[in-house]
C-alpha positions, 0 to 999 in steps of 0.5 A: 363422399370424397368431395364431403372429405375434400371440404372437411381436409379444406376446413381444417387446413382453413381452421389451422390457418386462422388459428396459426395467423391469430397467434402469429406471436408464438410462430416465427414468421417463416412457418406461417409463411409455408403454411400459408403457401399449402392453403393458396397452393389448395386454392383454399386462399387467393393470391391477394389473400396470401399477400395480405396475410402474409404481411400481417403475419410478418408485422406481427413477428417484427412486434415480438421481436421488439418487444423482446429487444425491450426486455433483453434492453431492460435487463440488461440495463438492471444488471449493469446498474448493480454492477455499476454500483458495485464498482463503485463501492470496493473493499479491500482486506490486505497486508504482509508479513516476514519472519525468519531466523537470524543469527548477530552480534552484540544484539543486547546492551550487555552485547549478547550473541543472540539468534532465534526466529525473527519478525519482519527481517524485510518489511513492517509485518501489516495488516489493514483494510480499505473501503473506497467509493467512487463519487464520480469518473475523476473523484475517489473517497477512502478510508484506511486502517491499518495495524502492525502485528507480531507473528512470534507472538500475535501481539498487534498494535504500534511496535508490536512485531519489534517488541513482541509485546502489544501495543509495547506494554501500554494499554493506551497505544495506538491500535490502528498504528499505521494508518486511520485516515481519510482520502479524497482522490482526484484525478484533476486536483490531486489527494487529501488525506486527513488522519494518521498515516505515512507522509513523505520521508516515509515514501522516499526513505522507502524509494530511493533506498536499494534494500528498500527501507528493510528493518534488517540492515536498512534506511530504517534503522539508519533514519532512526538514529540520526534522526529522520525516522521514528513513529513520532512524527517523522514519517508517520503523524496524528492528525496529519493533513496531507496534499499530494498534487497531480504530476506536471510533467514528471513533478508532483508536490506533496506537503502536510502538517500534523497538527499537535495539541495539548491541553492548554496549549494546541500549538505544541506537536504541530509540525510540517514538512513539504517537497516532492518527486520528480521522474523523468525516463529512468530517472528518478529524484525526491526532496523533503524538508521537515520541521518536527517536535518530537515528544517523549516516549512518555509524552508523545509530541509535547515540544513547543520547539523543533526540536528535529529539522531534516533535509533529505535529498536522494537520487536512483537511475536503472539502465537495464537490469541494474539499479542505483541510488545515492542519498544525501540527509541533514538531521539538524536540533535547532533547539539545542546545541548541545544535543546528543545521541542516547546511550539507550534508545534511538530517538534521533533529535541530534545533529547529524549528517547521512550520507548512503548509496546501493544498487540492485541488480536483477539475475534473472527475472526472479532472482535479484541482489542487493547492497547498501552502504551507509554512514552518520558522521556525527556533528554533536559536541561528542564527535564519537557517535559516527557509524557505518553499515553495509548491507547486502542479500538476495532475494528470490521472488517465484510467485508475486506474492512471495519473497524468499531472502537471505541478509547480512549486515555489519555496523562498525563503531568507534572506541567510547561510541555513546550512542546506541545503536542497532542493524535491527530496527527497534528490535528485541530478541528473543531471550526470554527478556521483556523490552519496551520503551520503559526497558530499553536495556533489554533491546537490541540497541547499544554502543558496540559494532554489530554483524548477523545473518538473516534468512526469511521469507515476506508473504503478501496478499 
């Protein structure tokens, strides 16, 4: 009886063995191994058995694993082809937006004192979105629309938060005002971009600025009376082909034409600028030249002739926390020389001279101070035209995102000036009276000095 229940015991433990060894896939090689040290242990199994089985149990594991290896190695390879495509492909839905409240001077041609919330006290309110793929390592394709937009009125198109009417009352303005353009980027042969969009002066007029080109009390509204700012072709064009090169050893060229056209004529609007940056440590400088047909409000871009040549040239150092710039800029008409300055809108196409400097200096890594000084001596027959504007504020930045600031501004002007003016770039204020293009008399250009204070704030995402 007991020897009956001894082979029974041996049976089972053999019938376990063969069971164990031939799914040797669904036990680690360690539990068959223990198994089958029990069976040789019983002399169920000789040594030379074990050895065998063993092995065989050992080559079966080695197999799972791989094949295992294989799977994991396929998977992965799956998820970094999706996510490697989706790096390729980005997209991007940015923009910025200040407004406030201000308080000036003689901020209407009837020099009306005027306060109430304002629209982009700092930067151009914008909104705009980006979708870029990724050719290869060193090849980059993009295309770019971007608007300006109003938040006293949700108006949005070209000059929409200056005069708070969209698309400045003309149904046919741009939608897309800043920017519609194509970019090829690469990193060996440097950027094209063909479409609307920003060229030169409008970067260094933004760089080499202290108070960074800021529509209250800033390069904006100095560039636009003497000529070297405005939407028509300045600093930003239609149909522009623009090239920026890589740096070579701090330099990089940048140069384009926009090309004009006309019906019956497509030389007519066609303009071009070229010149570049150059970086070297904290030193920083940039230098354009431009050859401009400026058009009418009326009739964008239509003078067979240049009609605003510019020169502008301009410097910044930082030692420490400190900042400083100085810029130099000749607006010259070469296609009159009787040209003038308006006594209603600030349209540039004179002959000018501009001379400006600035400093920022950080208090503390969120808080900051700004200054700048400017002045246009005006080289037309008239000779009254000049004008000078300091400008200073700070500017409390706690998160990346935010700017908090508070500005003032004051222009001063000469007896029988007639030229219009204004420390708010392109502005309307706010009373209850409508400004576009067509109503100038309505907006904040005019003949006289002017003083505010401007307090805001500029969010951007």
């Amino acid at each position: 009886m007991k020897k009956a229940i001894k082979l029974k015991k041996s049976a089972a433990l053999i019938l376990g063995a063969c069971i164990a060894l031939s799914t040797a896939n669904a036990y680690a090689s360690e539990d068959v191994k223990v198994l089958l040290e029990i069976l040789l242990e019983k002399g169920v199994i000789t040594q030379e058995e074990f050895d065998k089985k063993l092995k065989k149990a050992a080559e079966a594991q080695e197999i799972k694993e791989f094949n295992q290896a294989q799977d994991i190695r396929k998977a992965s390879q799956a998820i970094e082809q999706r996510a490697e495509k989706e790096r390729k492909i980005k997209t991007e839905f940015y923009g910025q937006a200040s407004l406030g409240f201000y308080q000036a001077s003689n901020m209407t041609s009837a020099n009306k004192d005027v306060s109430g919330m304002s629209d982009q006290p700092k930067a151009n309110n914008r909104i705009g979105f980006k979708a870029s793929h990724e050719l290869d390592g060193d090849n980059t394709a993009m295309v770019t629309l971007e608007s300006n937009f109003s938040t006293r009125t949700g108006a949005i198109g070209r000059d929409s938060a200056g005069y708070g009417n969209a698309n400045m009352g003309n149904p046919g303005a741009s939608l897309f005002d800043r920017e519609a353009n194509v970019r090829w980027i690469s990193k060996e042969y440097g950027t094209f971009i063909l479409g609307r969009g920003p060229n030169l002066q409008n970067d260094l007029s933004g760089a080499f600025d202290a108070r960074q080109n800021w529509n209250f009390g800033g390069l904006k509204p100095i560039g636009r009376y003497a000529g070297f700012h405005s939407a028509s072709g300045i600093n930003r064009a239609d149909k522009l082909f623009r090239y920026i090169s890589p740096k070579w050893n701090g330099i990089n060229i940048d140069t384009g034409v926009s090309f004009g056209g006309v019906a019956g004529n497509d030389d007519k609007g066609t303009n071009y600028y070229f010149g570049g940056r150059y970086k070297n440590g904290n030193f920083e400088l940039g230098y354009n030249h431009a050859e401009v047909r400026l058009g009418s409000a009326s009739t964008p871009t239509i003078e067979q002739t240049v009609n605003n040549r510019v020169d502008f040239l301009a410097a910044k150092y930082t030692v420490d926390n400190l900042t400083v710039n100085v810029g130099y800029v000749m607006t010259r008409n070469p296609k009159s020389n009787t040209a003038t300055f308006s006594p209603s809108v600030t349209g540039g196409k004179v002959n000018a001279n501009t001379w400006f400097t600035g400093a920022v200096y950080k208090l503390t890594p969120t808080l900051s101070w700004n200054m700048g000084y400017y002045s246009v001596i005006d080289l037309t027959p008239q000779k009254n035209n000049d004008v000078q504007m300091f400008a200073t504020g700070l500017t409390y930045s706690p998160y990346k995102e935010w700017d908090f600031f508070i500005d003032y501004a004051k222009s001063r002007r000469e007896t029988g000036a007639l030229g219009a003016f204004t420390i708010y770039d392109k502005w309307a204020p706010d009373t209850g009276l409508a400004c576009s293009s067509t109503t100038a008399a309505n907006c904040s250009e005019n003949t006289k000095g002017q003083a505010g204070v401007s307090i805001g704030a500029q969010y951007k995402f």
